[in-house]
N, C-alpha and C positions, 0 to 999 in steps of 0.2 A: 555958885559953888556946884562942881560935878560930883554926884556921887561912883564912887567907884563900886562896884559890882564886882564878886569875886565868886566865882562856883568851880572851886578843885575838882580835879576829876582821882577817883579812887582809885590806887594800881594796886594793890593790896590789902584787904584777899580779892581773889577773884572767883569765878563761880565754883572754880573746881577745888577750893582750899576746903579743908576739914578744919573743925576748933573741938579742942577737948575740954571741959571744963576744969575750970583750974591753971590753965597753960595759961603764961606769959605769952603774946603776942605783938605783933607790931603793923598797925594798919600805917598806911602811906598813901600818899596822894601828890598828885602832880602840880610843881608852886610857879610854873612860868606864868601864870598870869595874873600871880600877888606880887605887889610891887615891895621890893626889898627894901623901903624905909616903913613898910608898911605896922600895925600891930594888931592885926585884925585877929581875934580869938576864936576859937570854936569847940564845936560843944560835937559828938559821937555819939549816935544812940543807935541799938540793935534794934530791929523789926522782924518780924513775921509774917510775912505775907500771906492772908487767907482771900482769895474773892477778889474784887476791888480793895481791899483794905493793909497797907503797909504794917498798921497795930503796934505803933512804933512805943518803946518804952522810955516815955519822956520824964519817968519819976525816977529810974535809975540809968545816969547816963552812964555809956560807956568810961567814957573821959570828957573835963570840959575845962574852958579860959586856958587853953595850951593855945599858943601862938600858930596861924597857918602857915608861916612861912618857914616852918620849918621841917613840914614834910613828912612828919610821921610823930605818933603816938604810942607808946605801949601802953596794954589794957591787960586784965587778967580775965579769963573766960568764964563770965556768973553761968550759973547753975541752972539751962533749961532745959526742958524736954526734946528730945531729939528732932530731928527735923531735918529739911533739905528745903528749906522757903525760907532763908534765916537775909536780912541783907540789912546792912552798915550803911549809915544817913551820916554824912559828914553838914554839918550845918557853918553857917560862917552868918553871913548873909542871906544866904537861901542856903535851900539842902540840894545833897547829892548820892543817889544810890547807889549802892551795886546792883550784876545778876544776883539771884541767888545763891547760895552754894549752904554748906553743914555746918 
């Protein structure tokens, strides 16, 4: 049996997007290489980049068990402290970051 490997690549946001808390949002990602009989799920969590360290908040995810093939999620923007090192881990099978952006 092959395992199939899938790692979206994120088109939305990208370094330069701002998030306000509270706002309805919509992260997107790219599905050409999830196979469309596929039901592979995935789980969105926000990070913080300090150092070496992503500091990813894996107790409250963004969004999660939403299907990858369908290319986008909407999330409502939790409440942190401001920042410019903030980046979106799309998880499926493996993760996938962004740059940073706000």
């Amino acid at each position: 049996v092959k395992r199939i490997v899938v790692s979206p690549q994120i088109t939305c946001p990208k370094a330069s997007t701002t998030w306000n808390e509270g706002d309805k949002v919509t992260v997107t990602w790219d599905t050409s290489g999830i196979p469309r009989t596929s039901n592979f799920t995935g789980q969105l969590l926000l990070g913080c980049v300090t150092g070496d360290s992503e500091n990813l908040d894996i107790d409250r995810p963004l969004a999660q068990d939403f299907f990858l093939n369908e290319g986008s999620v909407q999330i409502v923007v939790p409440n942190v402290p401001d920042g410019s090192h903030y980046i979106v881990v799309l998880f499926g099978d493996s993760g996938n970051a962004i740059p940073h952006f706000t």
